[in-house]
KOLKEVEX-60997 format. One record per residue: residue in one letter; x, y, z of N, C-alpha, C in turn. Coordinates in pm, whole numbers, padded with zeros to 5 digits, always signed. Atoms other than C-alpha are relative to their C-alpha. Example, Ala and Ser with C-alpha at 12.3 -4.5 7.8 and 13.67 -1.06 7.14 Angstrom:
KOLKEVEX-60997
A+00089-00119+00000+01230-00450+00780+00090+00120+00000;S-00082-00119-00006+01367-00106+00714-00077+00109+00073;
//
This chain:
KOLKEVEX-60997
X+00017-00146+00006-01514-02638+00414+00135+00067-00022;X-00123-00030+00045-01250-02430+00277+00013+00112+00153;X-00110-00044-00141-01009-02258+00557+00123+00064-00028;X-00084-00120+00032-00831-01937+00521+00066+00042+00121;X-00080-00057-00092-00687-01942+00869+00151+00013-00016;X-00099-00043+00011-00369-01753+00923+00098+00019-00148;X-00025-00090+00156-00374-01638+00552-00017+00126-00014;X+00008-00160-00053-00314-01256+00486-00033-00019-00159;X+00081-00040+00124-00530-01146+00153+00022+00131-00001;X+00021-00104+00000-00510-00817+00036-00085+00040-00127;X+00029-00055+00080-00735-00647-00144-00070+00140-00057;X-00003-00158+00029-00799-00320-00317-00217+00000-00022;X+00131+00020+00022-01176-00203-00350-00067-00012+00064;X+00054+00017-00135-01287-00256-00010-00137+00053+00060;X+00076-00129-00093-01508+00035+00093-00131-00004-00070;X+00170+00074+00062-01804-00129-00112+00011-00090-00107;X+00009+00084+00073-01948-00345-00347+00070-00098-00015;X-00069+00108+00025-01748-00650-00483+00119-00032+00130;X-00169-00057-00170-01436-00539-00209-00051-00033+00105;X+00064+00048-00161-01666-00538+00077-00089-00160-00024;X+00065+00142-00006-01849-00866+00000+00036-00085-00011;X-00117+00068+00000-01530-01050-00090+00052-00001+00123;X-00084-00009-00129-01380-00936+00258-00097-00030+00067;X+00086+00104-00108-01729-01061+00462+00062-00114-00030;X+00018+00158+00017-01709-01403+00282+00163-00028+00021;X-00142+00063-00044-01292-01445+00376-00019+00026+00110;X+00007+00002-00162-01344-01322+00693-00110-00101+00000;X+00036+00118-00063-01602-01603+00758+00068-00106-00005;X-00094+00144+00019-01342-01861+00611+00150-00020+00119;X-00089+00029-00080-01099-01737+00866+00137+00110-00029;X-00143-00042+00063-00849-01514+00663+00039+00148+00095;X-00055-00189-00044-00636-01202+00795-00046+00104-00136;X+00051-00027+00118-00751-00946+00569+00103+00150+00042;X-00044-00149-00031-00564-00616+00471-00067+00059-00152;X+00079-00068+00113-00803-00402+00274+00057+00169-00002;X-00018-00108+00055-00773-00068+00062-00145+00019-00039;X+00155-00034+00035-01047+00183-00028+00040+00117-00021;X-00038-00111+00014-01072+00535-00139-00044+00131+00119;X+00068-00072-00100-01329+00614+00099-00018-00049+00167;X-00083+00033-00151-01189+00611+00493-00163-00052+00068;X+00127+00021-00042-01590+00581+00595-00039-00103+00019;X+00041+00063+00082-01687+00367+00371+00085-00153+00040;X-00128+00163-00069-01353+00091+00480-00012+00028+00125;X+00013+00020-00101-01437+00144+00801-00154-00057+00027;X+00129+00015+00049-01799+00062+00744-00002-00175-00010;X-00057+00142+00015-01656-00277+00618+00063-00105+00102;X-00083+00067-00080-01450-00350+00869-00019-00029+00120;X+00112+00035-00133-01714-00324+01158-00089-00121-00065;X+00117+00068+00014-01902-00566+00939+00074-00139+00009;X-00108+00102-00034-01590-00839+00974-00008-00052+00148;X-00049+00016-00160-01553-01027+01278+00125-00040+00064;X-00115+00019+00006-01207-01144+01255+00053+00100+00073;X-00123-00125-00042-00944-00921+01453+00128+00045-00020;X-00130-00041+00068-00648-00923+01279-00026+00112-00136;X+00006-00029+00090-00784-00715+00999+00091+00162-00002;X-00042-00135+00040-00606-00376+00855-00078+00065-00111;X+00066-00105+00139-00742-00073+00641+00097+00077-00036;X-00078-00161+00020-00564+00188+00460-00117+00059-00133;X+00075-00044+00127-00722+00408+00274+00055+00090-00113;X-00081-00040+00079-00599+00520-00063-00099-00003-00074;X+00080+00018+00148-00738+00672-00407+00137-00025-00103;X-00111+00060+00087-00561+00471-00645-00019+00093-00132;X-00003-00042+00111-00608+00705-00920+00142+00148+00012;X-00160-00149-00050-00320+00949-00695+00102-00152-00048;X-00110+00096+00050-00065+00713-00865+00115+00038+00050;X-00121-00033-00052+00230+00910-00776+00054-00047+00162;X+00015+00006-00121+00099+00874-00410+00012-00139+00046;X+00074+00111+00007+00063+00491-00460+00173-00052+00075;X-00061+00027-00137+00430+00400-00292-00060+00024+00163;X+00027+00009-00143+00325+00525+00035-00116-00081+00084;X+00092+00152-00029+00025+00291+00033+00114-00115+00021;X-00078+00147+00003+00286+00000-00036+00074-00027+00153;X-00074-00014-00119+00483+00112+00230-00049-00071+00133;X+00047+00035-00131+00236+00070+00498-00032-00133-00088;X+00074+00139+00052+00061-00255+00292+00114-00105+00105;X-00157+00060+00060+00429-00398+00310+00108+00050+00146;X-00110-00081-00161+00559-00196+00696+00026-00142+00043;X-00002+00109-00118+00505-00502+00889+00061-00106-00035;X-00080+00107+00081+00702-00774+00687-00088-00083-00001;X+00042+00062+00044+00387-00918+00632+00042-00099-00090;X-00042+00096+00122+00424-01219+00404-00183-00077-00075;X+00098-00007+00090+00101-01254+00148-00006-00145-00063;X+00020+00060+00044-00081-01514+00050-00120-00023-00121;X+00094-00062+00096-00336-01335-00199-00028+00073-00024;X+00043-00160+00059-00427-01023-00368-00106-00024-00099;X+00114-00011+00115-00744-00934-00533-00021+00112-00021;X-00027-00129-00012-00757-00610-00704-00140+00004-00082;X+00066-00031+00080-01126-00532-00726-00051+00139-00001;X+00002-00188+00094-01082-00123-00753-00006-00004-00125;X-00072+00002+00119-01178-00041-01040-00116+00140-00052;X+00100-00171+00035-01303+00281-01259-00087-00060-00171;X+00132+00024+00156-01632+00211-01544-00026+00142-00073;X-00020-00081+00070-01582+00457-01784-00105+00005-00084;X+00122+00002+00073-01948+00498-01970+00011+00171-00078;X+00025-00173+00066-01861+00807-02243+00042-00040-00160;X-00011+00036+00133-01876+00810-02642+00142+00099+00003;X-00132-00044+00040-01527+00894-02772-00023+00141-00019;X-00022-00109-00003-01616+01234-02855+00003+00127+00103;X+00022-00162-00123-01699+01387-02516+00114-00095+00119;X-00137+00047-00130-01356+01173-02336+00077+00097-00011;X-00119-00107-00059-01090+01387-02167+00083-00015+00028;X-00115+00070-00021-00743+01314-02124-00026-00059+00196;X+00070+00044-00125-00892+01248-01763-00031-00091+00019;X+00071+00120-00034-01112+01016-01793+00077-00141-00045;X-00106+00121+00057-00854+00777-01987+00101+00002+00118;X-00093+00006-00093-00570+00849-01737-00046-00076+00136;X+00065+00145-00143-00810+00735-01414+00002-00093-00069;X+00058+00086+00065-00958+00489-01628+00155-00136+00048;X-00103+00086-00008-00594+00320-01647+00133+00006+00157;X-00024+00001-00126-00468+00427-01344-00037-00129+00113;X+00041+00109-00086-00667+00233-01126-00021-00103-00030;X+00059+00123+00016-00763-00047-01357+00167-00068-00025;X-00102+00042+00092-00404-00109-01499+00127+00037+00082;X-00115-00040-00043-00121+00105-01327+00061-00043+00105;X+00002+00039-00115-00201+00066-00981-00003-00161-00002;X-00023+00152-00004-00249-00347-00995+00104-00051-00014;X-00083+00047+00105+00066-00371-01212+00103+00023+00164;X-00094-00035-00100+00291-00174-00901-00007-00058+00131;X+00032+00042-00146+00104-00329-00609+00080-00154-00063;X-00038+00146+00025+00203-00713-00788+00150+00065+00000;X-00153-00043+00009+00565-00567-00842+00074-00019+00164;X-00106+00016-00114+00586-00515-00461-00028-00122+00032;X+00023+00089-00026+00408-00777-00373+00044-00164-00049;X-00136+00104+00094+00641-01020-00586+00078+00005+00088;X-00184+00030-00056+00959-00913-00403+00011-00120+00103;X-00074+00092-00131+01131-01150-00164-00057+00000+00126;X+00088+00017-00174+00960-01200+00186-00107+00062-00017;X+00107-00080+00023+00662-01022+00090-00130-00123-00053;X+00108+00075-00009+00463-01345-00005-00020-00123+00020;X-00019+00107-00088+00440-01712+00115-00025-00082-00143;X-00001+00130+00079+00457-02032-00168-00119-00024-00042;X+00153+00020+00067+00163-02083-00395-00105+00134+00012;X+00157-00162-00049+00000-01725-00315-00009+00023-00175;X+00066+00013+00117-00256-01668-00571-00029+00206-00042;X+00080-00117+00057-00366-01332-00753-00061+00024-00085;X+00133+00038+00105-00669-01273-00911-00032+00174-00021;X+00044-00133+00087-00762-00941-01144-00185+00004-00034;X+00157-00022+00076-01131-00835-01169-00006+00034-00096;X+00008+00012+00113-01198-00805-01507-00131+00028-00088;X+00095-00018+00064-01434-00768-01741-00047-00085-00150;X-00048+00052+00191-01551-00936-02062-00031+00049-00103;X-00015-00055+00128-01603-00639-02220+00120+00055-00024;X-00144+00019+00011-01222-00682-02251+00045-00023-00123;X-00013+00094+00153-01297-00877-02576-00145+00000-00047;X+00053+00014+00058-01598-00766-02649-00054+00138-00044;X+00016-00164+00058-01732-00442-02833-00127+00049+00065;X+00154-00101-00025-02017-00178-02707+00053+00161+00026;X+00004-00097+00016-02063+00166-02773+00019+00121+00143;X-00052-00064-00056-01883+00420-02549+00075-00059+00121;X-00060+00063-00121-01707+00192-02329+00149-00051-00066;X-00136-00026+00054-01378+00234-02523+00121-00016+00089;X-00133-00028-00084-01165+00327-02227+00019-00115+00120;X+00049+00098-00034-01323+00078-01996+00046-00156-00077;X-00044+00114+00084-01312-00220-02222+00219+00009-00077;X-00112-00012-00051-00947-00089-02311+00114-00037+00105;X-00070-00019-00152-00827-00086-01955-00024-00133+00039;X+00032+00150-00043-00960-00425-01886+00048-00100-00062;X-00088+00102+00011-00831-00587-02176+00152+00023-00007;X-00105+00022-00038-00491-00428-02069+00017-00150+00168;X+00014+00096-00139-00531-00650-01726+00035-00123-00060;X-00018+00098+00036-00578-00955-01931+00131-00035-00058;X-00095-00031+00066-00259-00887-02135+00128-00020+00124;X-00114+00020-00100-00084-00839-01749-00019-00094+00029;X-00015+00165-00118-00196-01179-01607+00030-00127-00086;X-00067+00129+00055-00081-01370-01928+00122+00006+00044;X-00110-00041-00042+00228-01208-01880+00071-00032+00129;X-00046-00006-00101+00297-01215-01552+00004-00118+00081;X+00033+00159-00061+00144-01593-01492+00155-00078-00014;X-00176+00047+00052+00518-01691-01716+00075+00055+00087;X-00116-00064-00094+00695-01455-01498-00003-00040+00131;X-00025-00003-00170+00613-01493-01159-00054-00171+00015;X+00046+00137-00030+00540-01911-01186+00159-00038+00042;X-00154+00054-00054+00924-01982-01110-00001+00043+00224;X-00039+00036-00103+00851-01812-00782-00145-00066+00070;X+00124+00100-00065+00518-02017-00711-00104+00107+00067;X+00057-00102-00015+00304-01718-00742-00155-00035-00157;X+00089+00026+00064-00048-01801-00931-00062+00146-00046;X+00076-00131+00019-00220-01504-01149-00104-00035-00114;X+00106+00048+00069-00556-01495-01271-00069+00119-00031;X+00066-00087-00037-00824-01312-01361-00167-00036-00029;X+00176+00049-00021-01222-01319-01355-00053+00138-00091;X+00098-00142+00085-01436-01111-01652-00115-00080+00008;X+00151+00059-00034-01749-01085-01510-00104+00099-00123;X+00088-00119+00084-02062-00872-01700-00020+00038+00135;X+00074-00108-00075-02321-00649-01545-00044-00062+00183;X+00061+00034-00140-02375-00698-01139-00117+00092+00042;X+00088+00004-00026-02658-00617-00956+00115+00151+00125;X-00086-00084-00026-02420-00261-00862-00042+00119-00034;X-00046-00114+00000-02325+00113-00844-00017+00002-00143;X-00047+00006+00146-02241+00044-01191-00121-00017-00103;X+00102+00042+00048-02535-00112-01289-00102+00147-00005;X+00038-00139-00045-02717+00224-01180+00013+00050-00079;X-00104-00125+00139-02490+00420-01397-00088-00023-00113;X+00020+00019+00179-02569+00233-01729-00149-00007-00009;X+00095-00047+00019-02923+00220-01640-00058+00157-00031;X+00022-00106-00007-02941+00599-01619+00035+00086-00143;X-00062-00067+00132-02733+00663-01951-00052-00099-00112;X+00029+00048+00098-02902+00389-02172-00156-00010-00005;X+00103+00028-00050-03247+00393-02270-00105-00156+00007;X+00057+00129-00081-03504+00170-02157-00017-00167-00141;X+00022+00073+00048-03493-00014-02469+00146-00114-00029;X-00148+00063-00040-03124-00063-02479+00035-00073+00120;X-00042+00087-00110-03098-00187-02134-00073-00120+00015;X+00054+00115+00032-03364-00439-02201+00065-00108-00097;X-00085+00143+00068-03157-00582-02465+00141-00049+00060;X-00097+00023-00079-02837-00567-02268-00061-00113+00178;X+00012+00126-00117-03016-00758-01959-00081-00107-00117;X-00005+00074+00048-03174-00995-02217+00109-00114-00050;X-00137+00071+00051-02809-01126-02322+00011-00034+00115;X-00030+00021-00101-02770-01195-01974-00077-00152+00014;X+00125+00159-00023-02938-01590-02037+00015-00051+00157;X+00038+00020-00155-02898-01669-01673-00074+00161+00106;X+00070-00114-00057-03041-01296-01585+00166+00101+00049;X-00125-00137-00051-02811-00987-01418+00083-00069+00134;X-00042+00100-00133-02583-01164-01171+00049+00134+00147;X-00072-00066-00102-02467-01071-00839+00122-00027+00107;X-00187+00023-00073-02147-01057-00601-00012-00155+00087;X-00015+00155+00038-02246-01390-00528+00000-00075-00042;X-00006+00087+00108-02229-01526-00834+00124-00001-00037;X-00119+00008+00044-01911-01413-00898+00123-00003+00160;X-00081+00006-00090-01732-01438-00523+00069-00139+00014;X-00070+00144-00035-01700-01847-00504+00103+00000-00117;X-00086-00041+00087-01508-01772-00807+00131-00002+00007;X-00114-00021-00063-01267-01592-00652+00084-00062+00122;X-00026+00080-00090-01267-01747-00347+00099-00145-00068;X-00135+00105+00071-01141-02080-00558+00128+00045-00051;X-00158-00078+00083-00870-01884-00744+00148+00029+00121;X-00091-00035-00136-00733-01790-00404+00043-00115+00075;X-00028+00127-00082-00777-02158-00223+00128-00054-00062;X-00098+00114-00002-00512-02429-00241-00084-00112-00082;X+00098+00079+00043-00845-02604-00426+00041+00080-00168;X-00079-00064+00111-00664-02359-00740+00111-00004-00018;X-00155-00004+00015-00309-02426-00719+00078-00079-00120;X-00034+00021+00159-00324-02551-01100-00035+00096-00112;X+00063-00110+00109-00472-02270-01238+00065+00122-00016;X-00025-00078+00022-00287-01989-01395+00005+00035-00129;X+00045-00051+00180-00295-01784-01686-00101+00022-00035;X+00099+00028+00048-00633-01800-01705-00105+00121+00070;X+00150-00077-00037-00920-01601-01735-00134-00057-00014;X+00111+00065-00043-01216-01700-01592-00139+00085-00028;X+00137-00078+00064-01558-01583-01766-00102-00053+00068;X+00150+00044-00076-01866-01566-01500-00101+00127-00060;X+00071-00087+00104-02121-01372-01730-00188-00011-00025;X+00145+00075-00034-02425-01553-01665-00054-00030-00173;X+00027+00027+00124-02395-01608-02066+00008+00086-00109;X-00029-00161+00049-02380-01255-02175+00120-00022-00129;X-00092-00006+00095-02052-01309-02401+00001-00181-00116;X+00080+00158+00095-02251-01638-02542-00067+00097-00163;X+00041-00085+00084-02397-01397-02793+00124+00049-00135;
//
């Protein structure tokens, strides 16, 4: 059984979906967990559902970028030393190019792109993370693949991919692993969304491409979970496609 005791994880995204169901399944393996969220409720919500007692919250909207030191600060007060980051905040941008707003592009990359890029920066420095610590990017694989109004979205995601080739060359000297995972459609918030804005004939063909069906945060958590173990400590550079077949098409 894999064994995350006296490992400190951090990850962004917390205060639901993918974030909170990633932080049950490490807290059963044993891990310290220091989670982020936008909504203080919502990460506290999470963090009654943990049984572990070492855990931390902060809560932050990563789309206040300017604001995004003083998160680090506290992440980073305690001279913690890190042995994983998973950054699954992230913003789904569903709008045809003609009705986007310098807004919706700016979050869009904010949280999927800006914020990840500054949290790995601190989380790089010197005493800040322990030998072989892994980091893994949620992702998407419509990163690399085309559909109609998801421009900024698909954009923003395949910037991510672009940071974890990058950054796998850079930060492997100090024994720092970076990955990332493009999943499709979950069984989500999100999912919701694109049901509501596509119609019923379009979303039938979009869950049809899905040859294993619409997955969910347990299809894509053991995933991560490996990326993070010591059962991954050959794997970098790499993006990992759980899609249930979707980008088979």
């Amino acid at each position: 059984m894999l064994n995350f005791s006296n490992k400190y994880i951090l990850i962004t995204g917390a205060s639901s979906g993918l974030g909170r169901a990633l932080s049950i399944e490490l807290d059963g393996y044993g891990a310290n967990l220091v989670l982020t969220g936008r909504n203080e409720l919502e990460l506290q919500n999470t963090l009654a559902s943990l049984t572990g007692k070492n855990h931390v919250i902060f809560s932050h909207d990563l789309n206040e970028i300017s604001q995004l030191p003083i998160l680090l600060e506290k992440i980073f007060l305690n001279k913690l030393t890190y042995d994983g980051f998973v950054h699954c905040a992230g913003v789904h941008t569903f709008l045809p190019i003609n009705l986007l707003k310098i807004d919706d592009i700016s979050t869009a990359f904010h949280v999927n792109v800006y914020a990840p890029f500054l949290i790995i920066k601190e989380f790089s420095r010197k005493n800040n993370f322990n030998p072989n610590a892994s980091i893994v990017l949620i992702s998407s694989v419509m990163a690399s693949l085309g559909s109609s109004s998801l421009s900024v979205y698909s954009s923003s995601k395949a910037a991510q991919l672009g940071l974890v080739k990058s950054l796998a060359v850079e930060l492997a000297k100090k024994k720092i692993r970076v990955n990332s995972i493009s999943a499709s459609l979950l069984e989500s918030k999100i999912l919701d969304k694109v049901k509501t804005k596509t119609s019923k004939d379009s979303f039938h063909e979009i869950e049809n491409k899905h040859l294993l069906g619409l997955g969910s945060y347990d299809d894509v958590i053991p995933s991560i979970v490996h990326l993070l173990s010591d059962k991954g400590s050959w794997i970098t550079g790499s993006n990992m496609i759980v899609d249930g077949g979707y980008s088979s098409w």
